[in-house]
N, C-alpha and C positions, 0 to 999 in steps of 0.2 A: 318198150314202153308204149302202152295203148292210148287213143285217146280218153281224154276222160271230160267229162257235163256237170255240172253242180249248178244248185240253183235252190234257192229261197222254196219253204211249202207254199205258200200264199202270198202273193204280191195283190195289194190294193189303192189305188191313186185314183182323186177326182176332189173336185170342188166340194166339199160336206162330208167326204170320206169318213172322218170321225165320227161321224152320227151313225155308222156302224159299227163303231168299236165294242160294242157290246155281243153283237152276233159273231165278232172275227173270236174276240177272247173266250167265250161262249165255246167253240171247237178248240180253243184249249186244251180247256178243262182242269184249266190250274187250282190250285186250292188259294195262294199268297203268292202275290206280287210285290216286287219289292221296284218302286220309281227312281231312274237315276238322269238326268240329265244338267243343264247349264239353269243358269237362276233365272233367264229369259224366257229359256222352251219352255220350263215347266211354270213359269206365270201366262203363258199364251196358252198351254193347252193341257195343265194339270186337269182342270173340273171334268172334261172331258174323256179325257182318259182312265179316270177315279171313278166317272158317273157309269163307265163303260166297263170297266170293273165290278161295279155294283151291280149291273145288271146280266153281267155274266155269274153274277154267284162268287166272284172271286175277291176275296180279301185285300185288300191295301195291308200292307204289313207295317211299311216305312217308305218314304218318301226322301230323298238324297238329292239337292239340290245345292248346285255350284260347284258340281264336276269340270274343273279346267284345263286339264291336262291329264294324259296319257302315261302312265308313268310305273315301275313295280310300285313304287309305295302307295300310289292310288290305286291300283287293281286290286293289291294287298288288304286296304284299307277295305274296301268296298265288297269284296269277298268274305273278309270278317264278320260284317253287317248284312247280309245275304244269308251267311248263314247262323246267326243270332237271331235274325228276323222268321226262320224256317220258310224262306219262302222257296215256294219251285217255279216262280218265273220273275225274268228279269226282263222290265221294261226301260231300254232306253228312247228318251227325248232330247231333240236337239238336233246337232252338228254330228260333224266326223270325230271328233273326240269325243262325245257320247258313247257313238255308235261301239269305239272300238274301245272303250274301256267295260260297254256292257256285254260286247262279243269276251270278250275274255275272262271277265266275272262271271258269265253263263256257263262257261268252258271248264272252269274252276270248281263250280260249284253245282256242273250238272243241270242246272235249271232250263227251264224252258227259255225260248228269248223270242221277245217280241220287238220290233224297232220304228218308233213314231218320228221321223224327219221334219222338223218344220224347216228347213230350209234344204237345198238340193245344189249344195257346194261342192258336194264328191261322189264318188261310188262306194264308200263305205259298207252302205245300210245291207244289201242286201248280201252281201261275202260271208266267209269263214275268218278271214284275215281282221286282226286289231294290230295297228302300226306304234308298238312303242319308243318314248322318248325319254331321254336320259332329264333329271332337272333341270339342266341348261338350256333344254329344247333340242338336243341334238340327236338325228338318228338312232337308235340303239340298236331296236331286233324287231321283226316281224311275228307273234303267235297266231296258231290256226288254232279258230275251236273245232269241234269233230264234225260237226253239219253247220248247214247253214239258217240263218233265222226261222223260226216257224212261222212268222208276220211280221211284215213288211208293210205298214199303211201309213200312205202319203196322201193328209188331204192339203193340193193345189192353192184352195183359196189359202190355207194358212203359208205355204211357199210365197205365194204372190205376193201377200203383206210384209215380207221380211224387204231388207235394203237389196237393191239390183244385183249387188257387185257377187252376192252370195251367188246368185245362180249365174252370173259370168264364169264365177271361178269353177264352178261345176261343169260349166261348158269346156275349160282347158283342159279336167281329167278327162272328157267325155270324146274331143277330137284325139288326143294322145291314142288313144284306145286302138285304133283300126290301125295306126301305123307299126305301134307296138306289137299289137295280134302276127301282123306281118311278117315282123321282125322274128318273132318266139318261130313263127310254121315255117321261116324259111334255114334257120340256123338247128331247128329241131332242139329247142333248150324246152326244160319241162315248165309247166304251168303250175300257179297258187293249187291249181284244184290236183294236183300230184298226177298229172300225165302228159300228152303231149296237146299242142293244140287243138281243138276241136273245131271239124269244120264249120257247124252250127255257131260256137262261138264267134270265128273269125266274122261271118256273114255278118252276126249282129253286133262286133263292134263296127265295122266299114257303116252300117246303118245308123249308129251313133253319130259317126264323125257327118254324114251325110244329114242328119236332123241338126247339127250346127249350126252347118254351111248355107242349111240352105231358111230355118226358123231361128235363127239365134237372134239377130236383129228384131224381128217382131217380136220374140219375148219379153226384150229388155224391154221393148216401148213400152208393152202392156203392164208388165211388173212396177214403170215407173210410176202406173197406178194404181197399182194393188190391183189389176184385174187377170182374169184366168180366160184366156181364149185357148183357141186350139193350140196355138202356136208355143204356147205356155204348156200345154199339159204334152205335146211332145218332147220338148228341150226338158221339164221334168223328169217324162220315163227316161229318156235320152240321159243324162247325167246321174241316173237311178238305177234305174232296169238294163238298162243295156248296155251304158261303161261297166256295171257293175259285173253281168255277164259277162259278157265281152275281157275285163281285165283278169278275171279268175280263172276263166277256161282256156283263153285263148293265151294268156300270158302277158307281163310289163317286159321292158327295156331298157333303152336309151332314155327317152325323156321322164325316168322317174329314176333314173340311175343320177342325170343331173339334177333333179330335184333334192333328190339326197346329200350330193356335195356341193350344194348352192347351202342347203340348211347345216351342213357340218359345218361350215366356216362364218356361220355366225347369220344369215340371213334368215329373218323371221316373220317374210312372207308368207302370204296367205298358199296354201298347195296347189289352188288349182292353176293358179297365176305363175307359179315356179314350173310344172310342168308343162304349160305352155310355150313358155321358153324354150323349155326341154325339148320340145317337140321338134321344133326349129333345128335346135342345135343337132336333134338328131339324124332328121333329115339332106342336110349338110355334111354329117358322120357319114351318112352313107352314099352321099355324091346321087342322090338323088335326081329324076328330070327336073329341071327347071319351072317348066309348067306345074308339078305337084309340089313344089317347095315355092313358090307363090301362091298359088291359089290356098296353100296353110299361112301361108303371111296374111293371106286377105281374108282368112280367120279371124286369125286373133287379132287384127286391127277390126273387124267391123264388132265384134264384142269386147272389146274394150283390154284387150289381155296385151297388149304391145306394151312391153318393159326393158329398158337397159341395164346394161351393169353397174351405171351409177346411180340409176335410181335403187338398184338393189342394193347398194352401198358395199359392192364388189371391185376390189382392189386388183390392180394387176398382180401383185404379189401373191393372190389368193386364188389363183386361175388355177395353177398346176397343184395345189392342192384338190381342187375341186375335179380335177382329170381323177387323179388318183386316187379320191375318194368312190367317184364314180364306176370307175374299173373293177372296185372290189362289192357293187351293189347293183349290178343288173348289166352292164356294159358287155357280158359273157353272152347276153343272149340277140345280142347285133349279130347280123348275116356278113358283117367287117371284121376286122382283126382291130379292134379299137387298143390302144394306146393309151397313155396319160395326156403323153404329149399331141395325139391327135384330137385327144377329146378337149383340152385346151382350145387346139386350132380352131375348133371347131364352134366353141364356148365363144370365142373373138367374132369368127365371122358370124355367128347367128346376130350378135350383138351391135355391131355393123351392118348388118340386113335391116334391123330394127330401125335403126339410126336412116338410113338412107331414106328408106320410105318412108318415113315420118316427114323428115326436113327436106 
């Protein structure tokens, strides 16, 4: 198995970015676009996006607003209307469930795919991967579509107006990243992008987690008024561009393995907040130094990502399921021999680490 690279044709982020959307869709060259995202994103940056359509020459077909969920019967649903609408590109807005119900409706229907973020809560946007869920909200299956987005444009100012917590929670996918990387290159398990780690990858998630630790705090300040400093359009690429890289080539793990079996047993936290956790607990999995499993505590405590198992409304009864869940969704690609009942253990003491350093 070689390594292998994947990555977005065009990544574009900056304060006003939008006011380009007419030259990015322009190198298209689509004929019809068909709009899908949440009833939020697309009143924040429908006109925009449509105006920028207009001036690429490219048709609005239909417009699909109050995409909620991740689901077959919405992919299903929204593939049907994609291709009614004859369109050959598909523009998601929004979240992560935007992202990956438009990656999979693009995937489906062949279309071109273009991806407009207003907020930078995951690595979504720029991947091959759409993460779907069963109706109850619980894990189901992962689809790849065959490439990855052809456009990627994130404008910053509209990031910064959304509520803080979004780009907190993009910062817990975005530290996960460089430890997970580790994890895939040292156990040699294959990567999203179907090969082995890449070392370019690994560099650029370690850079991720590195843009956390050391701008996550000034982000939040600035987002707490809608403003875009430097510090903002790093933790952006940073929970975009570079977990995004970073989780595809280089590989996931441990802390989206318990993310998974945190959501199978009914917790209906936000993701990025769940693998943060994860991160913790995976670190602890692998007996980690002590110095790199504090200075990740003092992460997720200085952006705000510290959560217990009661606050996530996690029962001790519900632990060994959540090992066992874990085991059978990324757990394989720890450089440990993980367990049910180690990942358990390990689920307590992260939880217990939490607990300590808070009170």
């Amino acid at each position: 198995m070689h390594q292998r690279f994947i990555s977005p044709r065009t990544y574009v982020q900056g304060a006003g970015a939008l006011e380009s959307t007419g030259e990015e869709f322009a190198a298209l060259d689509a004929d019809r676009a068909y709009l899908l995202g949440g009833e939020t994103a697309l009143s924040t940056v429908e006109d925009e996006v449509v105006a920028g359509l207009v001036a690429a020459e490219t048709e609005t077909a239909a417009i699909a607003a109050g995409v909620g969920s991740c689901t077959h019967a919405v992919i299903e649903d929204q593939v049907e209307r994609v291709r009614e609408a004859g369109a050959d590109l598909v523009v998601g807005v929004g979240g992560g469930v935007s992202m990956d119900v438009a990656t999979a409706v693009a995937h489906r229907t062949d279309a071109l795919l273009a991806v407009v973020p207003t907020i930078a809560s995951t690595d979504a946007p720029t991947s091959t991967v759409a993460v779907v869920y069963d109706e109850a909200g619980n894990f189901l299956e992962v689809l790849h579509r065959d490439r990855n987005p052809e456009l990627v444009l994130v404008d910053t100012a509209v990031v910064a107006g959304a509520p803080k917590r979004f780009l907190a929670h993009g910062m817990g996918d975005a530290m996960a990243t460089h430890f997970e990387a580790q994890a895939v290159a040292e156990s040699g398990g294959e990567t999203d992008a179907g090969g082995r780690s890449a070392f370019a990858a690994i560099d650029i998630a370690e850079r991720a987690y590195r843009r956390v630790e050391e701008h996550g705090a000034d982000a939040l300040a600035a987002v707490e008024r809608s403003a875009v400093t430097p510090a903002v359009e790093r933790i952006v690429e940073a929970n975009t561009l570079l977990s995004g890289l970073g989780f595809e080539s280089a590989g996931t793990a441990g802390a989206h393995a318990v993310q998974t079996g945190l959501t199978n047993v009914g917790v209906r936290e936000p993701h990025g907040l769940l693998v943060a956790f994860g991160t913790v607990v995976e670190l602890v999995l692998q007996d980690r130094d002590p110095e790199v499993l504090d200075a990740a505590l003092e992460v997720v405590f200085d952006v705000g990502l510290d959560v217990t198992l009661d606050e996530l409304g996690v029962a001790d009864d519900d632990l060994a399921r959540v090992g066992e869940i874990a085991c059978e969704h990324g757990m394989e690609h720890e450089p440990v021999d993980p367990s049910p009942e180690r990942v358990d253990d390990a689920v307590r003491t992260a939880d217990e680490l939490v607990r300590r350093r808070r009170y």
